[in-house]
C-alpha positions in Angstrom: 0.0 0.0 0.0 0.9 3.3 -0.8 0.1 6.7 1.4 -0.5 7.2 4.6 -1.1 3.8 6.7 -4.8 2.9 7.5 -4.2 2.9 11.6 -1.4 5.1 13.0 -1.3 2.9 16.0 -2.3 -0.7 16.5 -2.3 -2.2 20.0 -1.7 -5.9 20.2 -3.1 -7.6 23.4 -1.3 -11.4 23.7 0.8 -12.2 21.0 0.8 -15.8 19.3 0.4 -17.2 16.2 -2.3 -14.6 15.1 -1.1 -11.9 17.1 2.5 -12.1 15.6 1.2 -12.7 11.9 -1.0 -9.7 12.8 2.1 -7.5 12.9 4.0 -8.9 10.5 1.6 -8.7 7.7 0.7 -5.4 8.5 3.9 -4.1 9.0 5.0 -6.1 5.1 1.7 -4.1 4.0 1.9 -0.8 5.1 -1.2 -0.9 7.1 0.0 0.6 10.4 2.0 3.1 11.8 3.2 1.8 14.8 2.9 -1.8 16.5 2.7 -1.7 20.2 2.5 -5.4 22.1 2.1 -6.4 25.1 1.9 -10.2 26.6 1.4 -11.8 30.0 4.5 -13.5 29.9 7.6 -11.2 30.5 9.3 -14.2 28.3 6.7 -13.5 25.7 7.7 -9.9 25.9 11.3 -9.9 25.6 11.0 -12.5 22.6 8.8 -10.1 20.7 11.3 -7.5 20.8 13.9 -9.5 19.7 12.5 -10.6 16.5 11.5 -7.2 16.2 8.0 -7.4 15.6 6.6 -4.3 17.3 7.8 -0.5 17.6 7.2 -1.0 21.3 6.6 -3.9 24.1 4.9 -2.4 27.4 4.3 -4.3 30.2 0.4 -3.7 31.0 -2.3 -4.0 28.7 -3.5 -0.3 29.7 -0.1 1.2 28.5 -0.5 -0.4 24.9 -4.1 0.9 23.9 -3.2 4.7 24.8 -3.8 6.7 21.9 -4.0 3.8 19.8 -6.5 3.5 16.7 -6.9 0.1 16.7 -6.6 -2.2 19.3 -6.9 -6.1 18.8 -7.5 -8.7 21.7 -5.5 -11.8 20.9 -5.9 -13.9 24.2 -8.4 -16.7 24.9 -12.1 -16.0 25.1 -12.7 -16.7 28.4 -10.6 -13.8 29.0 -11.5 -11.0 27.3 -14.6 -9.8 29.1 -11.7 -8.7 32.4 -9.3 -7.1 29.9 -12.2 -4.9 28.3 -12.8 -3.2 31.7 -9.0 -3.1 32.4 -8.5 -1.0 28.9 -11.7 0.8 28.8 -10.4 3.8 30.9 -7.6 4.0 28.4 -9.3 4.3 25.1 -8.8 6.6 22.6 -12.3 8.4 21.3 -13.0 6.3 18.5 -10.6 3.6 18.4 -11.7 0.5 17.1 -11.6 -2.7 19.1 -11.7 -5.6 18.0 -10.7 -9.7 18.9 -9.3 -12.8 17.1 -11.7 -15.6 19.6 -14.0 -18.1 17.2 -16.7 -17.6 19.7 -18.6 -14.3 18.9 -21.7 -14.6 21.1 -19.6 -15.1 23.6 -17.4 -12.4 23.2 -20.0 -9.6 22.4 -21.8 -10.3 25.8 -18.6 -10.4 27.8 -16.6 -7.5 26.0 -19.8 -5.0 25.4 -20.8 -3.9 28.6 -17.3 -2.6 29.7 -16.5 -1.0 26.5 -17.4 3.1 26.2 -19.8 4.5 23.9 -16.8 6.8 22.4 -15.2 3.5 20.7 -16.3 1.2 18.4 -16.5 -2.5 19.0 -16.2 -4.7 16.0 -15.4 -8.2 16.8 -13.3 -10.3 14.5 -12.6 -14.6 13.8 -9.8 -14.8 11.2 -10.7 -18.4 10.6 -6.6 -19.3 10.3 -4.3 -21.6 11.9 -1.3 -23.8 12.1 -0.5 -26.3 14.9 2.5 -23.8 15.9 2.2 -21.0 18.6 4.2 -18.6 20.2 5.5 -15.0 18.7 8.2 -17.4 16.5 5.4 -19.0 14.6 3.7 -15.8 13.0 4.1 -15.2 9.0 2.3 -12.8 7.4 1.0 -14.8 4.7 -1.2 -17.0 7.2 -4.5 -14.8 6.4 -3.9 -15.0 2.7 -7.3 -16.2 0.8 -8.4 -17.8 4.7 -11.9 -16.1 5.7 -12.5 -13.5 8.5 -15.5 -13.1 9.8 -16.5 -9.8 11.1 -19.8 -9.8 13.6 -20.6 -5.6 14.7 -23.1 -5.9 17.4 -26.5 -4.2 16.2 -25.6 -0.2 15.8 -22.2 -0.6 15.2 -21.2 2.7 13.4 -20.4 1.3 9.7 -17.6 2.9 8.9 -15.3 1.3 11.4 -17.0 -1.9 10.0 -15.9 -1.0 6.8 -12.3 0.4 8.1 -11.5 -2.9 9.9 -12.4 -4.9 7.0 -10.3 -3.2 5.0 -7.1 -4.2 7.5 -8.5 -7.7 6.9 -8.4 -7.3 3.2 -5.2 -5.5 3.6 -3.8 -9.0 4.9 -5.0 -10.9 2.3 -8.0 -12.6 3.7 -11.7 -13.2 2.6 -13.7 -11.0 4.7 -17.5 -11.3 5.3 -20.1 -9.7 8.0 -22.4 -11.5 9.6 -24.3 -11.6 13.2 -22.7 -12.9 16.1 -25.2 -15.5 16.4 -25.0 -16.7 13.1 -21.7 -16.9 13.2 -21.8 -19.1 15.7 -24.3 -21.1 14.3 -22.5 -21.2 11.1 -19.0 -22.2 12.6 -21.4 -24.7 14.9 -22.5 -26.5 11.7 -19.4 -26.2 10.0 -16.9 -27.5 12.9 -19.1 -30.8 13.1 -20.0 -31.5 9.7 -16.6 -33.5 8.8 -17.8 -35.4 12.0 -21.3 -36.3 10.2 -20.0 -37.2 7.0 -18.0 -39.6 8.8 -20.8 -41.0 10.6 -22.9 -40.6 7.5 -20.3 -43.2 5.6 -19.5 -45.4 8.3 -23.6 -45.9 9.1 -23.5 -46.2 5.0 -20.9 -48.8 4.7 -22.1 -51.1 7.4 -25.8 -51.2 6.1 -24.3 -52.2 2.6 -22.0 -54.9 4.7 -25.7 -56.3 6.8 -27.6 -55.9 3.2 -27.2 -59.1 1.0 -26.1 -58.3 -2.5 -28.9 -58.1 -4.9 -28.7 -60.8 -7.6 
């Protein structure tokens, strides 16, 4: 990308295998500013800033969201709803903030109620992976042609929709908006079908082996 960068400042809160490709493929595309990190682990911390993945590594999660446009949740769900009112204090007036988790329903209940009216909450599932974690296993071609799923809670102001998913975009992936509920509806479905087509041929192939052969 060419210009100036879509976010000045990005916060990254926990910093694994999305968080770290996160950075690097926005830092490759010319997305952000500056990359501010933080991590619970102090070991997490001083590994990030030797690879050299962030402009700055703080140690609390209220220091990395000051004045920062964006700011992106990268810890388990179960989590998030405590770090929302640790950071809310801290926001910048209309930052975006947003969350990698695959559970959205989840997220929106736990994360919403802490969250000020001066920010905009725009919950994210880049649906990406690779058995690998850690800051070491980031590369910022992991979102390339993968989906991300973006679920605004009703009211959401639409131009931060449309500003986060074109970050998204920016880092190659797929990006669609849907409803928290249907997404998790959608990744319910989805998760267990490969489960039901197994049943589906097992159940198949032993009613052919109970079934005489037709003469």
């Amino acid at each position: 990308m060419s210009g100036d960068p879509l976010f000045k400042r990005i916060a990254l809160i926990g910093f694994g295998l999305i968080g770290g490709s996160i950075a690097r493929g926005a830092r490759s595309q010319g997305l952000v500013g500056e990359i501010v990190a933080t991590a619970r682990s102090e070991k997490t911390r001083a590994r990030i800033v030797e690879l050299g993945l962030a402009d700055r590594v703080v140690e609390t999660n209220a220091e990395a969201v000051k004045d920062a446009d964006l700011v992106i949740l990268g810890i388990p769900v179960g989590a998030c709803g405590a770090v929302a009112q640790e950071i809310a204090a801290h926001l910048a007036p209309g930052a975006i903030v947003s969350d990698v988790g695959s559970v959205k329903g989840a997220i929106v209940k736990e994360m919403a109620p802490h969250l000020p009216p001066h920010v905009h909450f725009v919950p994210a599932h880049p649906v990406a992976g690779t058995e690998h974690s850690g800051p070491d296993s980031g590369f910022a071609e992991l979102f390339i042609n993968r989906w991300c799923i973006l679920t605004p809670p009703e009211g959401t102001d639409a131009g931060a929709v449309e500003k986060l998913r074109t970050f998204w975009a920016g880092l190659g992936a797929r990006v669609e908006t849907m409803t928290p509920d249907h997404h998790d509806l959608v990744l319910a479905i989805t998760s267990h079908l490969p489960h039901l087509i197994a049943y589906t041929i097992v159940g198949t192939a032993d009613s052919l082996r109970r079934s005489p052969p037709r003469r």
